[in-house]
N, C-alpha and C positions, 0 to 999 in steps of 0.2 A: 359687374355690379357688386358693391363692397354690400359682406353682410351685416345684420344689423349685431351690435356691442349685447352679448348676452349677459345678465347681470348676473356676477356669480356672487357666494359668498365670501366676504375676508377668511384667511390663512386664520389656522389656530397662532394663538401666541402662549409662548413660554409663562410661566410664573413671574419671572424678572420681567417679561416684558409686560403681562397685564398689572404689576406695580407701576410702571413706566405711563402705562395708559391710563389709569387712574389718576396719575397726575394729569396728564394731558386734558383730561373730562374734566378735572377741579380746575387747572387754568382756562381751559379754551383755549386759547391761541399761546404757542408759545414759543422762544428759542430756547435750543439745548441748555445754554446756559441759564434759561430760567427752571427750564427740567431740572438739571445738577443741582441747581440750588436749594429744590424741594425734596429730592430726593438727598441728598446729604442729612436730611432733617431725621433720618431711618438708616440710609446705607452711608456705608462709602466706597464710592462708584469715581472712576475720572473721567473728565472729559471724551476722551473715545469711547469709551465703553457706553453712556450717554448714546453720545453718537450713531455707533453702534446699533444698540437697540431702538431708536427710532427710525431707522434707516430702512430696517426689517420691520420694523410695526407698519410705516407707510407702504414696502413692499407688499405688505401682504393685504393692503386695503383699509388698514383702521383707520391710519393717519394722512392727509391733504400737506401737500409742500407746499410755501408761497417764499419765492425769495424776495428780498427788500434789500438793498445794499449788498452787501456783502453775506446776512445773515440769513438764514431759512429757518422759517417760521411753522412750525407744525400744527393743525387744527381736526379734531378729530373726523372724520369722514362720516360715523356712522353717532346717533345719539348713545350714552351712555344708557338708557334700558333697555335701548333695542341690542345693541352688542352683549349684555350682560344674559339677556331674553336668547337669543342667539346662540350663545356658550351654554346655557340650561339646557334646551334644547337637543343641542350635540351631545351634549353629556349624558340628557336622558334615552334618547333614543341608540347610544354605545354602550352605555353599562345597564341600566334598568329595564329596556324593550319595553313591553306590554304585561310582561308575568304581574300577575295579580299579589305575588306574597314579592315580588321586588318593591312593587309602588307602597305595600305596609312598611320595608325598610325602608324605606325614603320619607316616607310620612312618621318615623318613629323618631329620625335622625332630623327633619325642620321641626319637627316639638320639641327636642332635646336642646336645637341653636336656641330655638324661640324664649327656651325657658332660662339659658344661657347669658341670653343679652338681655331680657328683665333684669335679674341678679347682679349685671355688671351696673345699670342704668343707675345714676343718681336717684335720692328721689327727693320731691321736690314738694316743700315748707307749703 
């Protein structure tokens, strides 16, 4: 009797590769060469390296393979808030636990972004 498929969570990914997945969530569907394309717009990466890192992103669960022709097609696996909800999570319960003066740095440090991306925002006529 085969057991039944336990659902684990995706692998962490590297920095290079949650840039990589970000694109993948702003396309939705995509081939490498449309990845390169959006990512040259920031880095410069070559084709393998591309390659490369979505090979490992699908490995570890975030991204769905579909080949068409000749090309493989990558589509994210999990939603973009749930993956991002996911990565907070891990984060917080590795560096912050439950200590009651950790969650005031944390809470010091999203007042600080918050006040951060006000200041960068346009504002608008």
């Amino acid at each position: 009797m085969a057991r039944p498929k336990r659902e684990e969570s995706p692998g962490r990914l590297s920095p290079s590769e949650w840039e990589i997945m970000m694109i993948c969530w702003r396309l939705g569907r995509a081939s490498v060469r449309q990845i390169l394309r959006e990512d040259l717009k920031t880095r410069i990466r070559d084709y393998r390296t591309i390659l490369t890192f979505v090979s490992r992103i699908a490995k570890k669960g975030w991204l769905e393979v579909e080949m068409e022709g000749n090309t493989n097609y990558y589509t994210p696996a999990i939603p973009q808030e749930d993956g991002l909800q996911l990565e907070i999570e891990r984060f917080l319960s590795e560096t912050i636990g439950s200590d009651p003066d950790h969650l005031e740095l944390l809470q010091k440090a999203l007042d600080a972004r918050r006040h951060q991306s006000r200041r960068r925002r346009p504002k608008s006529s």
